[in-house]
C-alpha positions in Angstrom: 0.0 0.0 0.0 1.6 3.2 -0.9 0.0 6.9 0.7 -0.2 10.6 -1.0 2.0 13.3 0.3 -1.0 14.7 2.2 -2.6 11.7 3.7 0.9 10.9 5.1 0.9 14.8 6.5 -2.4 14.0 7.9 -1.9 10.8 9.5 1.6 12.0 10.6 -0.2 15.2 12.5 -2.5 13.0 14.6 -0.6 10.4 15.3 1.7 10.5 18.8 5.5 11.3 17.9 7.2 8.3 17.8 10.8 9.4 20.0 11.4 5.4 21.0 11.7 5.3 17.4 14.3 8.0 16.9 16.3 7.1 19.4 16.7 3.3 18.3 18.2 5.0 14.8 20.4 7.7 17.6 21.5 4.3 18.8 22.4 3.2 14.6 24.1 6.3 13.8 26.7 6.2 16.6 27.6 2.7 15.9 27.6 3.5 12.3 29.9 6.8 12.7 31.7 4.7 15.6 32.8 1.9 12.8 33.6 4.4 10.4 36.7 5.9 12.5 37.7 3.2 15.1 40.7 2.2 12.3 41.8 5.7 12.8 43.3 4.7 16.3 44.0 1.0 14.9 46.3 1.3 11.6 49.3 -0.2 13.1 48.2 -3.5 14.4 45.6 -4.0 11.7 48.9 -3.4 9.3 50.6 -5.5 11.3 48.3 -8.5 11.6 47.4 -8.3 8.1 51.1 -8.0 6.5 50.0 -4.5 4.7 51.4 -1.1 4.9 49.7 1.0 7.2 49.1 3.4 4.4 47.1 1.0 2.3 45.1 -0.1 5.7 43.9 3.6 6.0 42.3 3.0 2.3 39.9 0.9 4.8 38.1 4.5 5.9 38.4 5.7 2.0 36.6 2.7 0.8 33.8 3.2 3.5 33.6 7.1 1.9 33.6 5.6 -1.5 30.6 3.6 -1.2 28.8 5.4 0.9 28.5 8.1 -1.7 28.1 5.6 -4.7 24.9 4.6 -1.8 23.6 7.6 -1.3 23.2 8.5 -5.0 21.3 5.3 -6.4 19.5 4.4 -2.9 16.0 6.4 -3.8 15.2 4.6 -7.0 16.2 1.2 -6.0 14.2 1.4 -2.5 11.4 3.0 -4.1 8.4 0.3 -3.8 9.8 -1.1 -0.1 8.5 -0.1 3.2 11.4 2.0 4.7 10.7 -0.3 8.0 12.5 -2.9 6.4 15.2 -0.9 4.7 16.2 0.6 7.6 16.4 -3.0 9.5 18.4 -4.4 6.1 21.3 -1.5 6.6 21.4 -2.3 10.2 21.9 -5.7 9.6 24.3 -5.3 7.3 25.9 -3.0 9.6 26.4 -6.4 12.2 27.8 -8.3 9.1 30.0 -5.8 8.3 31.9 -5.7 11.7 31.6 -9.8 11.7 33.5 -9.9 8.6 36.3 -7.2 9.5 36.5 -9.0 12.7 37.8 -12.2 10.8 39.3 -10.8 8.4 42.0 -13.2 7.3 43.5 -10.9 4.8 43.1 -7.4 3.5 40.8 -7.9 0.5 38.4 -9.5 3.1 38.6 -6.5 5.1 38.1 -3.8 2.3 34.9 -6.4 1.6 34.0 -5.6 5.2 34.7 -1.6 5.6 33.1 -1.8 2.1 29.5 -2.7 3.2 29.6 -0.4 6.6 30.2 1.8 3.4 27.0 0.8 1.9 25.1 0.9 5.3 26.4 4.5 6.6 25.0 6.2 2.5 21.7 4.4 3.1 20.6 4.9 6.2 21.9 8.5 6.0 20.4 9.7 2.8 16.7 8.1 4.5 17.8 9.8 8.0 15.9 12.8 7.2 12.7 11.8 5.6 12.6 8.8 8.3 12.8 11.5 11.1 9.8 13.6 9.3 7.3 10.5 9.1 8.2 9.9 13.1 7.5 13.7 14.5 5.4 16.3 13.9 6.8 18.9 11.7 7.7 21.0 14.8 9.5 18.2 16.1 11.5 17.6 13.0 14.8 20.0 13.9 15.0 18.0 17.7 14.5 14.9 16.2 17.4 15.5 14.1 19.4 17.0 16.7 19.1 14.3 18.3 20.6 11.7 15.9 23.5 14.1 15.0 24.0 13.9 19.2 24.5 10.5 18.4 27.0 11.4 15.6 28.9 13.9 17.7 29.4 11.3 20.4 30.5 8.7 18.4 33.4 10.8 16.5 34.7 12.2 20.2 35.0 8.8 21.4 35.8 6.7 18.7 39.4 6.7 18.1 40.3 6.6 22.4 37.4 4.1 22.1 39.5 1.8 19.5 42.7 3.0 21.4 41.8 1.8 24.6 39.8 -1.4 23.0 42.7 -2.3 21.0 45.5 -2.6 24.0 43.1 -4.7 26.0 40.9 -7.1 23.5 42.8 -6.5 20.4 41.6 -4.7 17.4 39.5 -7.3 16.1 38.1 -7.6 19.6 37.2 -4.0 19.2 35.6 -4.7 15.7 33.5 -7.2 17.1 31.8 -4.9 19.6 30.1 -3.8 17.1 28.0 -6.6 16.8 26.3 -6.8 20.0 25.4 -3.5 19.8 24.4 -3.0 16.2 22.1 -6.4 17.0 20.7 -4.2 20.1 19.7 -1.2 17.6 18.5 -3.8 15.0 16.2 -4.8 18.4 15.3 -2.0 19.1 13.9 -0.9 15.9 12.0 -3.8 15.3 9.9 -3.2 18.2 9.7 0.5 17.8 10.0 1.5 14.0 6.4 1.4 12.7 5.6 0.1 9.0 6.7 3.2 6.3 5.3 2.2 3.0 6.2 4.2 0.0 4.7 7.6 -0.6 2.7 7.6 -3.9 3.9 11.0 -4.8 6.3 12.7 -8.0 9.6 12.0 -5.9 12.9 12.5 -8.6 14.5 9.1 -8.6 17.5 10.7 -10.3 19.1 12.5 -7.6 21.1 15.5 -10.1 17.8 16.2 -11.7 17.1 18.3 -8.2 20.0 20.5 -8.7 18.0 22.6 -11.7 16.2 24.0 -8.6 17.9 27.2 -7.7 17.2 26.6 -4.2 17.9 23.2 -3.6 21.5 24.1 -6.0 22.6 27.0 -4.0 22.0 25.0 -0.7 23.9 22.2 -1.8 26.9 24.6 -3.0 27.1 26.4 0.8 27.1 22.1 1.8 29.5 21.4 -0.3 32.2 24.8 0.8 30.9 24.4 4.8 32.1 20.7 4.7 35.3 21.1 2.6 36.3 24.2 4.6 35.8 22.4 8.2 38.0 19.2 6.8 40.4 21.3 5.5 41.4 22.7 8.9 39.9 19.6 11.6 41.6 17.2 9.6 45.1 18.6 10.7 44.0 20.0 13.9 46.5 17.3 15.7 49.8 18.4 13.7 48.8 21.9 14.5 48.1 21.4 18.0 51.7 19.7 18.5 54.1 22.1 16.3 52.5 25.1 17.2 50.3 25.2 20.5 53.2 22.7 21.1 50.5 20.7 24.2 51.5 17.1 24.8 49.5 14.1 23.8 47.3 14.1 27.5 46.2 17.9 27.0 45.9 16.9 23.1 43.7 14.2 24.0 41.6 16.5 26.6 41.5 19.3 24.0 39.9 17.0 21.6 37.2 15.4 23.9 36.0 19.1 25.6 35.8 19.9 21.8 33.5 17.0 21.0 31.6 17.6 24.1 30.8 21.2 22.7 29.9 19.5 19.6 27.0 17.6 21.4 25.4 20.9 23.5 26.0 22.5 20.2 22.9 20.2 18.6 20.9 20.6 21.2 21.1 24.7 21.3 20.7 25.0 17.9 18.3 22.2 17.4 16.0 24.0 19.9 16.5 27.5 18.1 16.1 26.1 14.0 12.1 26.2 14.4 11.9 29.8 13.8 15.9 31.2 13.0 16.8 28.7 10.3 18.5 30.4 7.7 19.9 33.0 10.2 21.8 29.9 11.6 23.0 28.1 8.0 24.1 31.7 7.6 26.1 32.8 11.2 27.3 29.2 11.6 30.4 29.2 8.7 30.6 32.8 9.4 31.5 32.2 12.9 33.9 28.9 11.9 35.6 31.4 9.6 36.0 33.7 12.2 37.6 31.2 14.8 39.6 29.5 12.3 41.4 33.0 12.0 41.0 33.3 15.6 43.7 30.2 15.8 45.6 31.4 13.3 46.2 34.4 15.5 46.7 33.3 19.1 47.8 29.6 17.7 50.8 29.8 20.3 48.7 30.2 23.3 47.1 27.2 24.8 43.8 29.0 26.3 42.8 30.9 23.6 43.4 27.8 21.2 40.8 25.9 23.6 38.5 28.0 23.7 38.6 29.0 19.8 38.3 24.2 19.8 35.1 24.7 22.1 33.4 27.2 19.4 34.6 24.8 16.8 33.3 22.3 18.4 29.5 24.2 19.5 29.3 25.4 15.8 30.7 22.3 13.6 29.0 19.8 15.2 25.6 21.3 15.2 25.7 22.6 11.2 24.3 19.3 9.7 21.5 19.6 12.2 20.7 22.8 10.5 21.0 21.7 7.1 19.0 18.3 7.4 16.2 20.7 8.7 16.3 22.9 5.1 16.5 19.5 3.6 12.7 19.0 5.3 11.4 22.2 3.9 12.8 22.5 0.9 12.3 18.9 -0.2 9.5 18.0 1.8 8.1 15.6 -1.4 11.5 14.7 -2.1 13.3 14.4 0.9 14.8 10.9 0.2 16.6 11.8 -3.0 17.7 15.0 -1.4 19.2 13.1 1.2 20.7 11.2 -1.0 22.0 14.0 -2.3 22.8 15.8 0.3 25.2 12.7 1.9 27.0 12.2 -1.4 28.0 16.1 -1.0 28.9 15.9 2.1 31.2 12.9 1.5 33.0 14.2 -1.4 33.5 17.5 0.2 35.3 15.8 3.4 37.0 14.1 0.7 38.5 17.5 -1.1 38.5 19.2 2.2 41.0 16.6 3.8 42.6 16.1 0.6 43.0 19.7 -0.6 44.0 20.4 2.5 46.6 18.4 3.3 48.2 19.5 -0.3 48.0 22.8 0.9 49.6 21.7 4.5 52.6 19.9 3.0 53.5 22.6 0.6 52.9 25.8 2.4 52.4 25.0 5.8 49.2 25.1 8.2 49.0 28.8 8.2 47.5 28.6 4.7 45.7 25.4 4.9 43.5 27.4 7.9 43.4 30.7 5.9 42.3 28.3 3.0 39.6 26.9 5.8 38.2 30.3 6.8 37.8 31.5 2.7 35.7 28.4 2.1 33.6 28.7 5.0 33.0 32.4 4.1 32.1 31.3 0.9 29.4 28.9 2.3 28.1 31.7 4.8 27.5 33.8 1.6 25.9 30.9 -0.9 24.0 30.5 2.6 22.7 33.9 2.1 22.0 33.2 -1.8 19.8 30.2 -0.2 18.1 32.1 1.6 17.2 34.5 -1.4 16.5 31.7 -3.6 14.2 30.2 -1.4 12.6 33.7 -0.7 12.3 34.2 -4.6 10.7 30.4 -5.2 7.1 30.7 -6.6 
């Protein structure tokens, strides 16, 4: 049975919001973005174990990236005549057999087949994440709800890599792995019981995903994605070599710096989830301009351990709390087509990290981290003002 756009509305408005729901998917996303970076802390023994450089073992991440984005870019069409219910417990099971296969991984084309489908389940469930959350909630509810998952985002990318660290000295790194199939079997649990049925929408969704770009709008949103997430890579992504040669702290107040930063990132959702109902685009707006402003910030008290943490708390607060933001325009700008936006929107997002990290580290290598940050704060002021052409273009829409 598939519903109208408007029935679903209807039904949706009447009906209780269904928060046990959201937070079995909270529960997902942190294992998901947990998997994603536990190698991060692991490269060495996995390289070790497996007889491979530890260069090619950090591909393991890339390939994740890679597929994830292939994912998010054909998941609309194929999905289209399946209740979401079941998708949704399909990724998360696939999550489980991901981490069983890395776990006994007896070689590294085994393991690339395992980092491969947590590849696969991250740009599924992500590119559904935001038109899952608006069938769940009222629209009211909609910028908490997805506050909420990213809380479970921020926390698992502040404790991921000490996570795997810690894991990895006591059980071993495929101990660690294996962790994740416990609890990726307790979401999967959880989301049976809670996740009601979610049959297809009969309505004109855009099954190919660049066909929504031709909408000024939805192209100029994308753009101010695509600079946002490319400019906060550019500088996060070398944050550590920064911290050492220039704040010159040592690994324990490195470590602490980090962890305060991801703890901002968390209160950061749930600030500006609370404030997106009414102050959206003034928030996709201030938030790169405010980055941009600490990034230079660092780049002029960069010697001087206070300032630099509390320029990594703002970071932190205002990072963190950005894709909140811009999952809630996904909601109202593509309230009909929210699944192929979100496909969309994660393949962005992915291939900007990708450039960011990338681009940046070019720049880092060859000129030094003074102009991989000042390279950081241009793109971010570039997002703050395609924010602003957003804003017009939505203004403008007919």
């Amino acid at each position: 049975m598939t519903l109208t756009y408007n029935e679903n509305v209807q039904a949706k408005e009447t009906a209780p919001a269904a928060w046990s729901a959201v937070l079995s998917m909270t529960l997902c996303v942190f294992v998901l973005i947990a998997s994603e970076f536990m190698p991060v802390s692991l490269l060495t023994p996995i390289a070790t174990d497996l007889g491979v450089s530890e260069g090619n073992t950090g591909q393991a991440i890339s390939v994740s990236g890679i597929f994830a984005v292939l994912t998010s870019l054909c998941i609309a069409s194929v999905i289209r005549r399946l209740d979401r219910r079941t998708v949704v417990l399909g990724l998360t099971a696939l999550l489980m057999v991901s981490g069983a296969i890395v776990t006994f991984a007896a070689s590294y084309p085994v393991l690339m087949l395992g980092r491969a489908l947590l590849g696969v389940s991250i740009g599924g469930f992500w590119s559904m994440s935001t038109s899952i959350v608006m069938r769940l909630v009222p629209d009211k509810e909609i910028p908490k709800a997805l506050a909420l998952l990213n809380a479970g985002n921020a926390i698992a990318a502040t404790v991921s890599a000490p996570l795997g660290s810690l894991l990895g000295a006591y059980i071993g790194w495929r101990g660690a792995f294996f962790l994740v199939v416990p609890v990726g079997l307790l979401a999967l649990v959880w989301q049976w019981v809670s996740l009601p049925s979610l049959p297809p929408r009969r309505e004109r969704a855009s099954l190919n995903v660049f066909r929504l770009l031709a909408r000024l709008p939805v192209a100029m949103g994308m753009a101010a994605i695509l600079t946002l997430f490319m400019g906060q890579f550019a500088l996060f992504t070398y944050l550590r070599p920064f911290l050492e040669q220039v704040t010159r702290v040592h690994i324990e107040t490195l470590s602490l710096f980090l962890l305060v930063m991801g703890l901002a990132g968390a209160v950061g959702t749930w600030v500006v989830g609370r404030l997106l109902q009414h102050r959206l685009f003034g928030i996709l707006i201030t938030i790169p301009l405010l980055m941009a402003v600490v990034a230079l910030f660092m780049i002029a008290f960069g010697a001087m351990k206070i300032p630099v943490f509390a320029a990594l708390i703002g970071w932190g607060f205002l990072g963190t709390a950005a894709p909140v933001g811009w999952g809630t325009w996904l909601s109202r700008t593509l309230p009909d087509d929210a699944e192929a936006g979100g496909g969309l929107q994660v393949a962005v997002i992915q291939l900007a990290i990708t450039a960011g990290a990338s681009a940046g580290g070019l720049v880092f290598d060859a000129l030094g981290w003074l102009s991989t940050f000042s390279m950081s704060a241009l793109l971010l002021f570039c997002s703050s003002l395609l924010s602003v052409a957003a804003w017009r273009a939505a203004r403008n829409r007919p």
